[in-house]
Each structure stands twice: as C-alpha cells, then as structure tokens.
C-alpha positions in Angstrom: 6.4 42.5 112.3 8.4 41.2 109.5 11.2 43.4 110.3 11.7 42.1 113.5 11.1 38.0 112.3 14.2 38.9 110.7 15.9 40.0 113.4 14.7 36.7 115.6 15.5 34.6 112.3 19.3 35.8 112.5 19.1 35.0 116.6 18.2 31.5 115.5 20.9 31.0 112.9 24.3 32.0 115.2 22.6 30.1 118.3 22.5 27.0 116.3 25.1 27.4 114.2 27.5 28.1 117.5 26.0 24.7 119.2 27.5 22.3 116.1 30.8 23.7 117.2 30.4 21.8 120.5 30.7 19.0 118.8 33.9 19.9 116.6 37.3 21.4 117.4 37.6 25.0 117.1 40.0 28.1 117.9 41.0 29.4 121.2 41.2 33.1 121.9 37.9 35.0 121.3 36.2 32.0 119.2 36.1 30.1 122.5 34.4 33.8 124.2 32.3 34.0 121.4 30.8 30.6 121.6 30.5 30.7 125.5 28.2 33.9 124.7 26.1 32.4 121.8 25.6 29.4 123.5 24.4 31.3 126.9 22.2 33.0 124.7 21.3 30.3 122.2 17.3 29.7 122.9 16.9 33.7 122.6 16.1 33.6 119.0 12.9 31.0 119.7 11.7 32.8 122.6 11.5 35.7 120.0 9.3 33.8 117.9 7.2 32.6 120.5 6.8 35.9 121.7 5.8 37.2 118.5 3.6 34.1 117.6 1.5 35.1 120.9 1.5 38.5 119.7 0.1 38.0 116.1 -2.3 35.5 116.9 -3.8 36.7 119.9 -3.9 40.5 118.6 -5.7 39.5 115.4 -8.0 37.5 117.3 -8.8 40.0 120.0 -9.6 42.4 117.3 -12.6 39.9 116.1 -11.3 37.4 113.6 -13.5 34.5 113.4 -11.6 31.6 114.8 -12.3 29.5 112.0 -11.1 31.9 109.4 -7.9 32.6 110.7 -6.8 28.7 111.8 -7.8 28.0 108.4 -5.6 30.9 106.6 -2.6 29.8 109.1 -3.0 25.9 108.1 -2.8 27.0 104.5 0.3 28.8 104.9 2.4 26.2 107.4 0.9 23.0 106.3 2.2 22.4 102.9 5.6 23.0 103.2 5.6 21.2 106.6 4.0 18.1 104.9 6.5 18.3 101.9 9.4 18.3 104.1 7.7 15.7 106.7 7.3 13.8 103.4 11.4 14.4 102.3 12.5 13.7 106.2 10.5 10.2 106.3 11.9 9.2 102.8 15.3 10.1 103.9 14.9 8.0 107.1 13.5 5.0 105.3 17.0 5.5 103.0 19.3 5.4 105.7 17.3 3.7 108.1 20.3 3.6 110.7 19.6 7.1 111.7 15.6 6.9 111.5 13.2 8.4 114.1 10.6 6.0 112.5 9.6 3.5 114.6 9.8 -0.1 113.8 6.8 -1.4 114.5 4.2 -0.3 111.8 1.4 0.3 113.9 3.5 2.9 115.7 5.1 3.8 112.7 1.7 4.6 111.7 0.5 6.7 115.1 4.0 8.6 114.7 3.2 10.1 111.4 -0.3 11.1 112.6 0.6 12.8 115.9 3.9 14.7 113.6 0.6 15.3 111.1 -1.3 17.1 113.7 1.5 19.1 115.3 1.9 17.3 118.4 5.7 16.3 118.9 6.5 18.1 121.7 3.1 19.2 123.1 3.1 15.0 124.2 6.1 13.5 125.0 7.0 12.5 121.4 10.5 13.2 119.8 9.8 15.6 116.5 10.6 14.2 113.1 11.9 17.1 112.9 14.5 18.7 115.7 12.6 22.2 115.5 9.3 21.3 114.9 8.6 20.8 118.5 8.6 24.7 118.4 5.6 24.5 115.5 4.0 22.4 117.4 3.5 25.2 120.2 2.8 27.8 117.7 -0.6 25.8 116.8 -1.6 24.9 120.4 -1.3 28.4 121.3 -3.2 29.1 117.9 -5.8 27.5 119.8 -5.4 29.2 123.4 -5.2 32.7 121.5 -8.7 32.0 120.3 -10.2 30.6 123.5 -8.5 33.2 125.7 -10.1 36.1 122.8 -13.4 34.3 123.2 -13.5 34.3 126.7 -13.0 37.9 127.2 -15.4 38.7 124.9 -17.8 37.0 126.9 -16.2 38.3 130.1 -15.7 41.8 129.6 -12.6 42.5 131.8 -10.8 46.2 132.1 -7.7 45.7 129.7 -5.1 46.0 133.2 -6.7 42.9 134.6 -6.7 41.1 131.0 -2.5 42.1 131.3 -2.5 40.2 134.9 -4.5 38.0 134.0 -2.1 37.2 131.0 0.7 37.2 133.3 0.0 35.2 136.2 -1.0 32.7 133.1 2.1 32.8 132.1 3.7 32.3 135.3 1.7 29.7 136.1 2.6 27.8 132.5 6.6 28.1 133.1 6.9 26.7 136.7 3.9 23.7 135.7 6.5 23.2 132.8 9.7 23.7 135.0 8.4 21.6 138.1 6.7 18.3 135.4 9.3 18.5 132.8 6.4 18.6 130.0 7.5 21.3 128.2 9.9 24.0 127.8 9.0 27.1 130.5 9.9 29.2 127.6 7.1 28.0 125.7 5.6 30.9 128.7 6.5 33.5 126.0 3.6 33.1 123.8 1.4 34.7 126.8 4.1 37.1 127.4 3.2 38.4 123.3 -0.5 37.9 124.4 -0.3 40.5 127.4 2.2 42.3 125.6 -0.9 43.0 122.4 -3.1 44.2 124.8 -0.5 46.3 126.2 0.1 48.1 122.8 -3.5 48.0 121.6 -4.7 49.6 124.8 -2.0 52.7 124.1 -3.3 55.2 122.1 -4.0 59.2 122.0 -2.2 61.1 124.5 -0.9 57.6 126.0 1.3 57.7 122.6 3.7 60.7 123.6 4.3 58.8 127.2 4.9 55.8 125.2 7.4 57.2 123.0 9.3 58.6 126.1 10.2 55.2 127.4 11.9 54.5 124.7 15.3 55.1 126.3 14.2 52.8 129.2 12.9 50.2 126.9 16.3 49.8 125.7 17.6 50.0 128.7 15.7 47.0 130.3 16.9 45.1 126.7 20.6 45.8 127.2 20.2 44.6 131.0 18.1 41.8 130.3 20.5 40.3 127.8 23.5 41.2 130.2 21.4 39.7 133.3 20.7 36.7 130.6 24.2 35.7 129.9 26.2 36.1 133.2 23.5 33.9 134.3 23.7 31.4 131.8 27.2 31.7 131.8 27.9 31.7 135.7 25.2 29.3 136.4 25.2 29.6 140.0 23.1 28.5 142.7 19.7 30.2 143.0 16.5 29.3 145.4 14.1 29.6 142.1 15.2 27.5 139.0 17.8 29.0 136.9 15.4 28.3 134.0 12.7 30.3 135.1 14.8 33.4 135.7 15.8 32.9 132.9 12.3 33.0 131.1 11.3 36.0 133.4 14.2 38.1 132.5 13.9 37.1 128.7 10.4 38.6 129.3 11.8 41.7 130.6 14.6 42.0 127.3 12.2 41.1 124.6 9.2 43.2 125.7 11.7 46.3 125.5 12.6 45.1 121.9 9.1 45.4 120.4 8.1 48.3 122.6 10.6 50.0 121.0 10.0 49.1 117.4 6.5 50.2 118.0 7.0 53.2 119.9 10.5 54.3 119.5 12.1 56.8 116.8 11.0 56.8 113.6 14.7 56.4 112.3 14.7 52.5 114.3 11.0 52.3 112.6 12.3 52.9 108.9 15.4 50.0 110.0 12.7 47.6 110.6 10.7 47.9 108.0 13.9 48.1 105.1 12.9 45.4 101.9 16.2 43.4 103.0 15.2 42.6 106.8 11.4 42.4 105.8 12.8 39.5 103.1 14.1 37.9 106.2 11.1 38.0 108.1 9.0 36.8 105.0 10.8 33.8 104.5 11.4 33.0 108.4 9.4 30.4 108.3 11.1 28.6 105.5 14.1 29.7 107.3 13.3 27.7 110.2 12.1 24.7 108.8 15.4 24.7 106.5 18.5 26.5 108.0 19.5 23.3 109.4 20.6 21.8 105.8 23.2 24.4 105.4 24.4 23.8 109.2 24.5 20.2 108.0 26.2 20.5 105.0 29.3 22.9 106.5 29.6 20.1 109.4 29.4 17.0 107.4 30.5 18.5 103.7 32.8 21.1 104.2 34.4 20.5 107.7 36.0 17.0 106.2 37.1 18.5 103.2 39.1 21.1 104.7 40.3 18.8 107.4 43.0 20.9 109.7 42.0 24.2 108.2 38.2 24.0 109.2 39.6 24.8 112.4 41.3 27.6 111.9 40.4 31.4 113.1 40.1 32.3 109.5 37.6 29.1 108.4 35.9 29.8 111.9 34.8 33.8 111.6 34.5 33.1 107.4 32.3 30.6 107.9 29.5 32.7 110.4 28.9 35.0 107.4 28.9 32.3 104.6 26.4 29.7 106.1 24.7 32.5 107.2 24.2 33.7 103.4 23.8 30.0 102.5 20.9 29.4 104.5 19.1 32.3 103.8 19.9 31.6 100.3 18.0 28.3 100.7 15.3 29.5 102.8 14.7 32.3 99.8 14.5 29.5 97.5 12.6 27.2 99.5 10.1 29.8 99.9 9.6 31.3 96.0 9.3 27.9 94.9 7.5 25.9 97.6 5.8 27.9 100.7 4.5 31.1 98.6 3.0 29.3 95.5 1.8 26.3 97.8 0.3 28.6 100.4 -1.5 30.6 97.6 -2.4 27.5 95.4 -3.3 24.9 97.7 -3.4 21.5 96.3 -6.4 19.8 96.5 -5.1 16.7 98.9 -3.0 19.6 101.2 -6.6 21.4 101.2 -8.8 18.6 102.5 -6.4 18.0 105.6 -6.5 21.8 106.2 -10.2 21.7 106.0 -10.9 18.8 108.1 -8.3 20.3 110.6 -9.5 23.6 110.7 -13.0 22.1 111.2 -12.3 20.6 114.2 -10.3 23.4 115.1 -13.3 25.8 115.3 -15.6 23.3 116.7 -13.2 22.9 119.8 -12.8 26.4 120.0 -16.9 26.9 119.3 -17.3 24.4 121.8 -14.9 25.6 124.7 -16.5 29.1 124.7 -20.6 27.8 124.8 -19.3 25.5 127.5 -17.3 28.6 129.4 -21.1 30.4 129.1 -23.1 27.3 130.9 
C-alpha cells in the first residue's frame, strides 16, 4: 500500500506543480505539450488517494475492526500535524492579513476555525484554510461511511457480488448527486470505487488467484487506455450528452482499478518495485507530503522565479526545476514527518489527545447509533 501512496504522491507533485506554470511564462516547444498533458491529467494523483483511502478504510473495517478503535488510531495519526499546521496557516494569516481566509467578524472567525477543526471545509460549502484540505476532509467522512456501510453488511449478510453492485451503483449515484448540485467533487465517487474494489480482492482467493494473475496483461491494458481515454478527453473537451466530468470519473475508475489489481495480482518482479524502501519512504510520508508540498511550489514561484528573472523561463530552468522541487518537497515532507507527524502520532500530547478522544467519541456513537437504528 505504501508503495503505491508513493506512486499517487509523485501524481500529486507534477499535477500541481504544472498548474503554477499557468500562471507564469514558460517555454514553447514540448514544455507547452507537457503541461497540456499534466494539466489534463492533474486531479489523477487525488483520485488515487481517494481510491486508496476507500480501500484501506473500508477493507480493515470489513475484516472486524471496532469502529471506535480504528477512528481513534486514524485521529491520532492526522490530527496533530493538521492542528500544528492549521495553527502556522492562522498565524500566518493574522501576519499578513491581506491575504487571510479568516473571516472578520469574530463570531465567524470563531465557527471557521471549528468547522476547519472537525474536517468539514469542503464536505459544507466552506473554503479550506488550507487549499488541499478539502480532500482530508473527504477522507474522514468516508471514515465514517466505511464503518456504517461495514456495519450494515454485517447485519445484512449480502453475497460479496451484490456488496460490488451495491458499491457501485453507490458510487454512481454519489458522482452525478455531486455533478448535477455542485456540492462536491464527483471524484470524491472514488472512495466507493476502493470500497468495491476491497471486496473485489478479498473475495479472490484459492484457485480464483491463478485467474487473477492472468489478467494482469488486461489490467494494464484498461490503465494505458484509461489514461489515453483520460487525456484526449480532457484535452479535446468536446461535446458529450453525459457531463465530461463524470466520464471522466468513470474512466478514472476503469485506469486506477487496473493499477492496484495489478500490484496485487501481477508479477512478482512489479511486486518487489512497489514494495522498494525508497517508494515505501514516499508512501510513508505521503501524508506530510500532502499537507506540505505546496511550500516548496511556493517558494520556486515567489523565491526563485524573481530571482532568476528571464532565465526562470527558460527550457533549461523549466525541465531542471521538475526534478529539484520535486526533491525539495519530498525533502520537506521527510522532515516534516521525522520531526512532527511520526513522534506526534506516537506521543500524543495531552491537549491533541482530548480532542481526539472527544472526537472519536462521538464518532462511534454516530456510527453505534446509525447501525441499531438500521436494525429497528
């Protein structure tokens, strides 16, 4: 799983990276190709994490984790270091107030900071303190869903192919409410595309495994096409009868699921890539990655791009700099995450630890309570 968080960490980076150049000058020639590409495929790397979020969560709950226990172990590990840099982003507003999300009145000041507290910029129509947070935000409601949707078939004892369909038609169902009331992103659908796509893998096993590993070569197949499919679209944008946005969720679907079917079931050589100490390092520190990589966008836009004037526009400064922000923000994120995330997540402080208590309290008592009232 690590291995490929490091591959959807790197996804993030260079669709990110390849939007600030929108907003600067930059070469001609295959630069300009390259950034049509990244920018068609830009919002891949987060439907990867989505994806994998639905995964994770749902898979370990299906497999009878007590709700409680693991929304409790997950607060532990993304709550401090989201409260730190919450913390760093609101003193940095109130220093340069011109560019502050903080609203002015302090009553709504006040209800800001509590709905950014409980993860829910984004989920409501409220602008995230911090740009990618709104993506956090998802990850914890469908922490939720994950353990309601466990519970409830548990309860319900489905055959695993309906629980897939089931999964499915959810999912469908969550992109075009999203599409059609412009709530949320109908990407945000991935997270029950990872939840159909665990009990897809779960419900594989014996003979099942030597049929699996055959559709390896059409696994990648459908990834290659899917990515292809993905970018002419985005690129081409043409007319369509059903939103261009929910294709393009349904044939994301269609690339990613041959992605981790393959890194389950495919050869053991792509096994042994995945699970290398340098791309596991990635995925261990993706979530410090993403909370962070921005700072080293920020700092080649507004710190380096002036001081190089003319030549931060140049081929050379342009294909340099991919690699060397690139090793600067994972250098940060590394950092970030030896020094903040991993000792804070291990030794929580004793303020962190009564929010994460009170929050995973009523985290299991909704959860509790949504399944007894599912059984009356």
């Amino acid at each position: 799983m690590d291995g490929l968080r490091g591959i959807a960490m790197l996804f993030v980076f260079f669709g990110h990276f390849a939007s600030m150049w929108s907003l600067l000058p930059h070469p001609g020639g295959l630069a300009e190709i390259y950034l049509r590409v990244i920018d068609a495929d830009a919002t891949i790397g987060s439907s990867f994490f989505m994806l994998l979020s639905g995964l994770f969560a749902y898979g370990t709950l299906s497999r009878g984790k007590p709700f409680g226990l693991f929304i409790r172990g997950r607060c532990y590990r993304l709550y401090p270091l989201y409260l730190l840099l919450c913390a760093a982003y609101v003193a940095g507003e109130m220093l340069y107030p011109k560019h502050s999300k903080l609203p002015s009145d302090p009553l709504q000041c006040g209800i800001f900071l509590l709905e950014t507290l409980f993860f829910l910029p984004g989920v409501l129509p409220v602008h995230p303190l911090m740009d990618v947070a709104w993506t956090l935000s998802f990850v914890v409601l469908f922490y939720f869903i994950s353990g309601l949707v466990a519970g409830l078939f548990r309860i319900w004892p489905v055959m695993r192919p309906f629980r897939i369909l089931i999964l499915i038609a959810c999912g469908v169902v969550w992109a075009i409410f999203g599409q059609q009331t412009n709530r949320f992103e109908p990407r945000t659908a991935m997270f029950w595309v990872g939840m159909a796509l665990s009990e897809v893998i779960h419900g594989i096993m014996g003979r099942r495994l030597i049929w699996a590993a055959r559709l390896t070569v059409p696994a990648v197949a459908l990834f290659v096409a899917g990515v292809w499919i993905r970018t002419e679209l985005m690129l081409q944008r043409p007319h369509t009868p059903i939103p261009l946005a929910l294709i393009r969720v349904g044939v994301t679907a269609v690339a990613l699921f041959g992605v981790v079917w393959v890194a389950y079931f495919g050869p053991e050589w792509w096994k042994r890539v995945l699970s290398r100490p340098s791309l596991c390092e990635l995925g261990a520190v993706s979530y410090s990655y993403y909370l962070t990589h921005g700072i080293a966008i920020k700092a080649f836009q507004h710190g380096m791009v002036p001081l190089l004037g003319p030549l931060a526009f140049t081929p050379v400064v342009f294909w340099s700099s991919q690699l060397l922000i690139l090793s600067l923000s994972i250098l940060i994120a590394r950092a970030v995450y030896l020094t903040i995330e991993n000792p804070l997540s291990t030794r929580v402080p004793k303020w962190t630890q009564a929010i994460v208590i009170r929050f995973s309290s009523v985290a299991t008592w909704w959860n509790e309570d949504s399944e007894a009232a599912s059984i009356r």
